[in-house]
C-alpha positions as a printed Julia matrix, in Angstrom:
192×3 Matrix{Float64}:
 383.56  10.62  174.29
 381.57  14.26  173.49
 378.54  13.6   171.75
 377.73  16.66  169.48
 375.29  18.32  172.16
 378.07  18.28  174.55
 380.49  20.04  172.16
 377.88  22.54  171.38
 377.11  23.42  175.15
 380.98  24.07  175.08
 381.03  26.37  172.19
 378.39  28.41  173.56
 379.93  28.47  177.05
 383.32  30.06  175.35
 381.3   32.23  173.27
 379.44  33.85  176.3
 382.16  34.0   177.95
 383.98  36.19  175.27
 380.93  37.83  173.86
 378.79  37.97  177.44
 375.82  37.15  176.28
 374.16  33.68  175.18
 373.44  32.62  172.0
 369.73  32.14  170.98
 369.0   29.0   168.76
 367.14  30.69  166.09
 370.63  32.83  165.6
 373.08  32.74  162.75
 375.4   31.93  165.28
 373.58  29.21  166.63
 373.63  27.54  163.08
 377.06  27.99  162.68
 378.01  26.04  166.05
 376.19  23.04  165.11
 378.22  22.88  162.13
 381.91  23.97  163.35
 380.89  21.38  166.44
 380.42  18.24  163.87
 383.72  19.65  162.38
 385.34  18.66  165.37
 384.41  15.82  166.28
 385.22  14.64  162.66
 388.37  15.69  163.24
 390.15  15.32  166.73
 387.79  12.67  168.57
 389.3    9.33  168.57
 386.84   6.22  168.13
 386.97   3.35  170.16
 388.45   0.13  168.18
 391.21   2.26  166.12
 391.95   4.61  167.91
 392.16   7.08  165.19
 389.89   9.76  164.45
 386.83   9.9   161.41
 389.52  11.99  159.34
 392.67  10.08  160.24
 390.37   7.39  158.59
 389.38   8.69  155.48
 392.53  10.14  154.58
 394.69   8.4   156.48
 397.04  11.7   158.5
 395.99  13.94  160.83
 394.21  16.8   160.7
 397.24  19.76  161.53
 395.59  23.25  160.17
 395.07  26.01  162.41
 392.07  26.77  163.8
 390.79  29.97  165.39
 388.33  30.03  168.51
 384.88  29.68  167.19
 382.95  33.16  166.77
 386.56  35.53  167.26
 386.74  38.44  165.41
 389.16  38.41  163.26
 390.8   40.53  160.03
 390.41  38.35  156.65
 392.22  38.82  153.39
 389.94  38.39  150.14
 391.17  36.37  147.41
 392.46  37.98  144.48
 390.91  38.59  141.5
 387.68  38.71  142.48
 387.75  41.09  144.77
 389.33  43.45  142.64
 385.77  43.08  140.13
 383.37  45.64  141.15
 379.76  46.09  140.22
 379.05  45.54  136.69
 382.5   44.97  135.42
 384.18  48.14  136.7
 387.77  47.48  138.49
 388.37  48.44  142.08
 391.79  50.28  143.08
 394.7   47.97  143.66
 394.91  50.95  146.88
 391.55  49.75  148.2
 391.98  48.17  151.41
 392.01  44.26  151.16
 392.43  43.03  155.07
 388.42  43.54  156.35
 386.84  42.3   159.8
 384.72  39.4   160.24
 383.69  36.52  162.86
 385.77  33.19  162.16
 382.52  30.46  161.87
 385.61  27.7   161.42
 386.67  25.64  157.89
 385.39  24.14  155.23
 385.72  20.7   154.99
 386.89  20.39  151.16
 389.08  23.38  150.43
 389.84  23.63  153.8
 389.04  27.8   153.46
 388.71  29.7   156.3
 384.75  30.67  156.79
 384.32  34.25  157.78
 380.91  35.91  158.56
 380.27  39.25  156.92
 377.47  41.86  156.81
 377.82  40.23  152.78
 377.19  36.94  154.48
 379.89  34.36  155.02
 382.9   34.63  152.69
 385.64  31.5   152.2
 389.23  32.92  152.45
 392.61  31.64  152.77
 394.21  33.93  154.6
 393.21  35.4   158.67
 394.45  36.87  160.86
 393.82  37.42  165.19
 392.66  40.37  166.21
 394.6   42.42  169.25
 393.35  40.68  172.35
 391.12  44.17  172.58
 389.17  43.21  169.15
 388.56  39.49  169.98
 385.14  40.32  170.52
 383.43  42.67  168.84
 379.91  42.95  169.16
 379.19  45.64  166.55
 380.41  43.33  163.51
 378.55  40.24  165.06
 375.51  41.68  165.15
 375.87  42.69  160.84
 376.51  39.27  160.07
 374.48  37.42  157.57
 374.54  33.81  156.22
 374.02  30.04  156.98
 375.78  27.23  156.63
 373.27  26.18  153.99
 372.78  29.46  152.43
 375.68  31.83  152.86
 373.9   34.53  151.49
 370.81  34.45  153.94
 369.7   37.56  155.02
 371.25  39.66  152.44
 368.95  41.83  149.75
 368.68  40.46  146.85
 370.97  42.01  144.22
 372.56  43.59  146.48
 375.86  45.66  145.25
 379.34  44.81  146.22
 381.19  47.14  148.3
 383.6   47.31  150.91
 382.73  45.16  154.09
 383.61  46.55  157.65
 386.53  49.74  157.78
 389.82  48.09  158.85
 391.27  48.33  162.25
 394.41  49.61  162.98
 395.87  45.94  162.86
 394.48  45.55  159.2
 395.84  48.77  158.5
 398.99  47.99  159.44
 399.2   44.59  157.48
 397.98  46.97  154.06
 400.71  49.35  154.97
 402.91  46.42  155.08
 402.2   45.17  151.92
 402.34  48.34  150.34
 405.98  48.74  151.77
 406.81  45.83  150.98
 407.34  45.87  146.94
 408.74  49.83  147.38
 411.73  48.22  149.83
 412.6   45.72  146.95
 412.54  47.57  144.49
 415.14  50.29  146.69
 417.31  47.32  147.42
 417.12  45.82  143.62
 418.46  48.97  142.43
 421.13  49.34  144.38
């Protein structure tokens, strides 16, 4: 049985790996493993006597969401409405993009949200997506991330103004294009 140590050596191992470079302890990152690495455990390490794991026993089923590899790069959907509210009131264009980048830190363990780290800090979303193979790893968004797992705001200026998070990449481009088409091909085919 991995004792949390051992499933944190493992994180970092796969994040070198993809990232090729090691993860310092006084990192965002660092805090982040800790905390997706006790997610785990909670969640797919059977114990001993009954052979079920610490969630099977609370809630009595499995634990069957997706998961994404810890630290990936991946293209996140904010939740409507509130992304649409600007600074001080104003409304932002239902045009604006609404796919960004962002490094997957793992799930919450309430709403089960997706936890995404942003130059913003880290942002809970239902909806990700993977990157192309190509983006899996991209260093340039890492190194903007702000936010804890006790303050998910760490690191960013106070009072700081909304605005749009990282430019989307082709692939989030093509999933706004998408939902832009979308509506315009049912409303062709409704009419006909």
């Amino acid at each position: 049985q991995l004792c949390i140590r051992d499933r944190c050596r493992t994180l970092s191992i796969c994040f070198r790996n993809r990232y090729g470079m090691a993860i310092g302890v006084d990192s965002v990152t660092w805090a982040w493993l800790v905390r997706h690495a006790a997610f785990l455990i909670a969640r797919f390490d059977i114990r001993g006597v009954t052979a079920r794991t610490a969630f099977m026993q609370l809630n009595s089923y499995n634990y069957v969401s997706e998961l994404v590899p810890f630290g990936e790069t991946v293209i996140f959907r904010v939740s409507s409405p509130s992304h649409r509210s600007g600074a001080k009131g104003s409304k932002l264009n239902k045009a604006d993009p609404s796919w960004y980048q962002g490094i997957w830190w793992g799930r919450a363990g309430d709403t089960d949200q997706h936890i995404v780290g942003t130059e913003r800090g880290a942002i809970m979303c239902r909806s990700v997506r993977r990157c192309a193979p190509s983006d899996q790893a991209n260093l340039g968004v890492l190194e903007k991330v702000k936010g804890i797992p006790w303050d998910m705001r760490h690191g960013v200026a106070p009072g700081a103004l909304p605005r749009p998070l990282h430019p989307p990449t082709a692939t989030a481009r093509a999933l706004t294009d998408s939902d832009a088409a979308a509506p315009a091909t049912e409303a062709a085919s409704s009419s006909s």
